[in-house]
C-alpha positions, 0 to 999 in steps of 0.5 A, a space after each residue: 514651191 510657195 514662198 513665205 511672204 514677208 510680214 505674212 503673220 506676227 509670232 504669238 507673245 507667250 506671256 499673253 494668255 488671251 492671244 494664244 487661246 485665241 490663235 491656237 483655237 484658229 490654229 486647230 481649226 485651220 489644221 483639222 478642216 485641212 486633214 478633213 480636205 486630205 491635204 497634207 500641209 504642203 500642199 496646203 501651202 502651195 495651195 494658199 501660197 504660203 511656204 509649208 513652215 508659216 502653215 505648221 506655225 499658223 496650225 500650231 498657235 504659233 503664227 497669227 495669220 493675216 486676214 488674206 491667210 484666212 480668206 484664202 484658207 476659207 477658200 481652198 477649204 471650201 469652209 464657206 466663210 467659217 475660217 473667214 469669220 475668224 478673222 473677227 477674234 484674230 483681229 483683237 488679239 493681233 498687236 501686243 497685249 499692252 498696246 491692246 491695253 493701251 488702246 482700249 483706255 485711249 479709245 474710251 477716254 473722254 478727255 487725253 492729256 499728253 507730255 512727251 518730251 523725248 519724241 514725237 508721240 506715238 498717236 502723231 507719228 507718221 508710218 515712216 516716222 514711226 519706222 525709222 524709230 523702231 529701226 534704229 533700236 539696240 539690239 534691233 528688232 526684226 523686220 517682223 517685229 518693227 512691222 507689227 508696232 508700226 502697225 499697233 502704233 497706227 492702230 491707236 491712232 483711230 482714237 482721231 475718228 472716234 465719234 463723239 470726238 474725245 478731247 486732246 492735248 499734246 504738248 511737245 518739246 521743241 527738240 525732237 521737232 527739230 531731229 530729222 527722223 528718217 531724212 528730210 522727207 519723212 521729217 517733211 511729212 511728219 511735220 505736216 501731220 503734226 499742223 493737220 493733227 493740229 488743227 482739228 477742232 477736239 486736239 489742241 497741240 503745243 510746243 515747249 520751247 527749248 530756251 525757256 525755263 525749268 519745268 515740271 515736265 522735266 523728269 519724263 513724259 506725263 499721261 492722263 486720260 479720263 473717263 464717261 464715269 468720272 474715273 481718271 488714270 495717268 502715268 508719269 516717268 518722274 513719279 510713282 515708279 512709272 507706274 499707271 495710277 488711279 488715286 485722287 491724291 496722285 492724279 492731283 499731283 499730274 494734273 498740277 503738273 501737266 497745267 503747269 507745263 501747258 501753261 508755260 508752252 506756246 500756245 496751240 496757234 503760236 505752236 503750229 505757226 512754230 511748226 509751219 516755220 520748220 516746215 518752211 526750212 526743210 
């Protein structure tokens, strides 16, 4: 008897209209081409090597099926790459619709201006960091939903390879530096990938330090990304109820705050000479 595999496909959000046209289109697709084979569902499942349940859940728009579900559908089914090819509209619909959202500004924006003040920002985080983050949450999440913003998270992170390479700033509190998310090696490593994110030519990275002054940055974290057009939008914890904002008048007021904070923590070459330092004491 087949055995659902761990991770095999992520539930579908209701609240996301798109996604569940998308998987319950896949879905009837998979089931009619099945009954058409005269294969009863667990069979299928035997057959595809997934358990009987992930086929009626996958079937119904339930599931959104991983690539190698598919691939191997196409297969047994003899579909000759149809249900393969669905793997192209699946793929868009398989993270969160807000991330989704979010990475779409991410990936269009010509300039990114980051301030996070509580953690370690989500497009620096490591895989591991990234996890012990979402395992430590109340009430938990299951493993299946840590799986899939881990993975959401990391999908966001292509915005480093894009072509041409948008420009971005990160500033930092010097504090979540310090916390060992996860244990030493996984601290280790992510301070390794905050020098090497660091490093290149499009990202410049700096570290608030914890014993300076007051600044505008306290209230929350603070986000702006800007656009080919001309257009700008940004976001901030301490204003606008934390709402996503696009007016000239209040972009106005991050961007004065976001220069502020950048202009009062260390900069780029002394931050990674800070992190390097905390690399040297792990």
């Amino acid at each position: 008897m087949a055995v659902e595999r761990d991770g095999s496909g992520w539930e579908v959000d209701p609240d996301d209209e798109w996604g569940v046209a998308v998987i319950t289109t896949v879905g009837r697709q998979l089931k009619l081409r099945r009954e058409a084979a005269g294969m009863r569902a667990g069979d299928f499942g035997v057959a595809v090597g997934y358990g009987e349940d992930l086929v009626y859940k996958v079937e119904g728009g339930k599931r959104i099926p991983r690539q190698e579900y598919l691939d191997r559908a196409d297969e047994v089914l003899d579909a000759g790459g149809l249900l393969s090819a669905a793997w192209e509209d699946v793929k868009k619909v398989r993270y969160p619709k807000k991330v989704r959202e979010l990475g779409k500004l991410e990936g269009t924006a010509v300039e990114i201006g980051i301030y996070e003040c509580n953690s370690i920002h989500g497009l620096l985080q490591t895989p591991q960091h990234a996890r012990a983050l979402m395992e430590a949450a109340q009430p938990p999440y299951s493993a299946d939903d840590v799986q899939r913003m881990v993975a959401a998270r990391l999908a966001r992170q292509s915005v480093f390879e894009r072509e041409p390479a948008p420009s971005i700033h990160f500033v930092l509190e010097e504090a979540p530096l310090r916390r060992p998310v996860g244990g030493t090696m996984v601290w280790q490593q992510q301070l390794e990938r905050l020098v090497e994110v660091g490093s290149l030519n499009h990202v410049s990275l700096q570290v608030m330090p914890t014993n300076t002054d007051a600044h505008p940055g306290v209230d929350g974290k603070i986000e702006l990304l800007k656009f080919p057009d001309g257009t700008a939008v940004g976001r901030s914890d301490g204003a606008f109820n934390g709402r996503p904002t696009a007016e000239p008048r209040d972009l106005r007021i991050l961007e004065l705050r976001y220069g502020t904070i950048r202009a009062q923590a260390l900069p780029p070459r002394a931050s990674l000479a800070f992190i390097e330092k905390l690399l040297g004491e792990t």
